[in-house]
C-alpha positions in Angstrom: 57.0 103.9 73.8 55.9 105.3 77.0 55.7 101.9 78.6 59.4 101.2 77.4 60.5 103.9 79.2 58.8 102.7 82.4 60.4 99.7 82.3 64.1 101.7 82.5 63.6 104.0 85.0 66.7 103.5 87.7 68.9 101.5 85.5 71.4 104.5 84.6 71.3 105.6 88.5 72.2 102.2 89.3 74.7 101.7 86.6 76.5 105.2 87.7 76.4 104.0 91.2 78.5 100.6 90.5 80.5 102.7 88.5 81.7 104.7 90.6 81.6 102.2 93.3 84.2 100.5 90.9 86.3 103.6 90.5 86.4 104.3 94.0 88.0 101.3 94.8 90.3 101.4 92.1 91.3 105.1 93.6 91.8 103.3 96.7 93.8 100.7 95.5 96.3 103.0 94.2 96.4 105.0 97.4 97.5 102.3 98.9 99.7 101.1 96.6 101.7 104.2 96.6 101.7 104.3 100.6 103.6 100.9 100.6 106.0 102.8 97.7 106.8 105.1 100.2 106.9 102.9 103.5 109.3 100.6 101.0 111.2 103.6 99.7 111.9 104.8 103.4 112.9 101.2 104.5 115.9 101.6 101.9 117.0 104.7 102.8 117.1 103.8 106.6 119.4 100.9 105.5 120.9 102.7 102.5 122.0 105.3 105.2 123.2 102.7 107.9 125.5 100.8 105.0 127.0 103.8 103.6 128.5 104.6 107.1 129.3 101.2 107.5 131.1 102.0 104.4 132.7 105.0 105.4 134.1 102.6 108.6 135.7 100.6 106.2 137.5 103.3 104.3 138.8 104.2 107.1 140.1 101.2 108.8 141.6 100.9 105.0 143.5 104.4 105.6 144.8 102.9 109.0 146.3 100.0 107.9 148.0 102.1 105.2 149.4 103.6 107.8 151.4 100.3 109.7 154.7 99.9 109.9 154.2 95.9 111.1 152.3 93.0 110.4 151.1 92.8 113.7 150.1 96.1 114.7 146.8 96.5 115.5 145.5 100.2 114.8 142.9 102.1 117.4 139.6 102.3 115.9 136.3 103.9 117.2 133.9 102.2 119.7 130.4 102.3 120.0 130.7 104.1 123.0 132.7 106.8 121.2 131.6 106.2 117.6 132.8 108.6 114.7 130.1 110.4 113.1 129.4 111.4 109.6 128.3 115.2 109.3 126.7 117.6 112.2 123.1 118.1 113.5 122.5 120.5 111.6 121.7 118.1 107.9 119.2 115.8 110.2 117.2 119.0 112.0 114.2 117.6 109.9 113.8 114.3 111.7 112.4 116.5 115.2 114.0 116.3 118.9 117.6 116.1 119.2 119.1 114.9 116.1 121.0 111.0 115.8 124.2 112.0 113.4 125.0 108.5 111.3 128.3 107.1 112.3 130.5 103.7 112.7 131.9 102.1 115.2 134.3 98.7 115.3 132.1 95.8 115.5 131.6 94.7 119.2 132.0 91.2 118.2 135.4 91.4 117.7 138.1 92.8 120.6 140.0 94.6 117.3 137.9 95.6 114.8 140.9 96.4 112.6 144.0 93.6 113.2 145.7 91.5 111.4 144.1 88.1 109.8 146.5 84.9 112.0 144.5 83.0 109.9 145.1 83.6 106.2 148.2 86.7 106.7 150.8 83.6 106.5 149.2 82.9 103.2 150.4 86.0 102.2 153.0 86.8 104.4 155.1 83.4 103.8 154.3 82.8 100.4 155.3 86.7 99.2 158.0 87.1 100.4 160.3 89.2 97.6 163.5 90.4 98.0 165.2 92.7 96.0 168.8 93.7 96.8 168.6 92.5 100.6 164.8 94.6 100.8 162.1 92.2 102.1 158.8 92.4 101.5 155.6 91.3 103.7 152.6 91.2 102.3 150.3 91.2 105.6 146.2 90.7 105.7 144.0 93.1 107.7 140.6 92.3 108.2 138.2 95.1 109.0 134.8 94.6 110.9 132.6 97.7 111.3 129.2 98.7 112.3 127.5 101.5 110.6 124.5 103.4 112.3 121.9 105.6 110.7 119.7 108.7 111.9 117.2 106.6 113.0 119.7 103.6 114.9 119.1 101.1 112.0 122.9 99.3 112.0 124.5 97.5 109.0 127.8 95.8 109.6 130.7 94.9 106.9 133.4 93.0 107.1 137.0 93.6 104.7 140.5 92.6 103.8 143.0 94.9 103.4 146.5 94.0 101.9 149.4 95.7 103.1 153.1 95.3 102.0 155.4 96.3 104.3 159.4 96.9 103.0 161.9 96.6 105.5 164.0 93.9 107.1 163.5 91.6 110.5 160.3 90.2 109.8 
């Protein structure tokens, strides 16, 4: 029996060892799985944050054309020099230094971010056009272009159509 016991002495060390050797690198697989959850997670919200104000430029180049009296007026919309911002400094304090508000701003690749479409608004225009007791109707296509900015100067632009009917005569 003695001898038996001989024979073993260093196996379990060595078997613990690898063991833990194993479970160390599991540990440190999962670290950095979760690390590239999080670097992932705060890619999305950089965008996420960048599109929604994007968004909110849509909305309201929507509320401008609401607002037109004539299927070719072209409303004022912000520029990037001047963009509109979403909230104050006070919600991104947490980001350190001077905080960048999100905002939106017409796209600079178009001279009017928010006119009317030449292309498709006599589609519309032409082919709609009711009349009801000497009343015409127009129905004139906007298109929107807008760039939306994040905290952080990630950008995410979106582009929209807007239909607006337009009741009156002369047109």
């Amino acid at each position: 029996m003695q001898r038996e016991r001989r024979h073993e002495r260093g196996v379990v060390m060595f078997v613990t060892i690898l063991l833990l050797a194993m479970m160390g690198g599991l540990g440190l697989a999962a670290l950095d799985a979760a690390t590239r959850d999080r670097d992932t997670a705060g890619y999305y919200q950089k965008e996420a944050a960048a599109f929604y104000a994007a968004d909110a430029g849509i909305e309201h180049g929507r509320a401008l054309v609401r607002d037109v009296t004539s299927p070719y007026e072209t409303p004022t919309f912000p520029v990037s020099t001047n963009m509109a911002r979403l909230g104050d400094g006070a919600m991104y304090s947490h980001l350190g230094g001077t905080p960048a508000v999100p905002g939106y701003y017409g796209d600079p690749d178009f001279a009017d971010p928010v006119r009317p479409d030449g292309n498709s608004a006599g589609m519309y225009s032409e082919g709609m056009n009711l009349q009801s007791k000497g009343a015409k109707a127009v129905a004139a296509l906007f298109q929107i272009n807008v760039v939306g900015q994040g905290s952080d100067g990630e950008t995410a632009k979106l582009e929209a159509k807007e239909i607006k009917f337009i009741f009156g005569g002369g047109y």
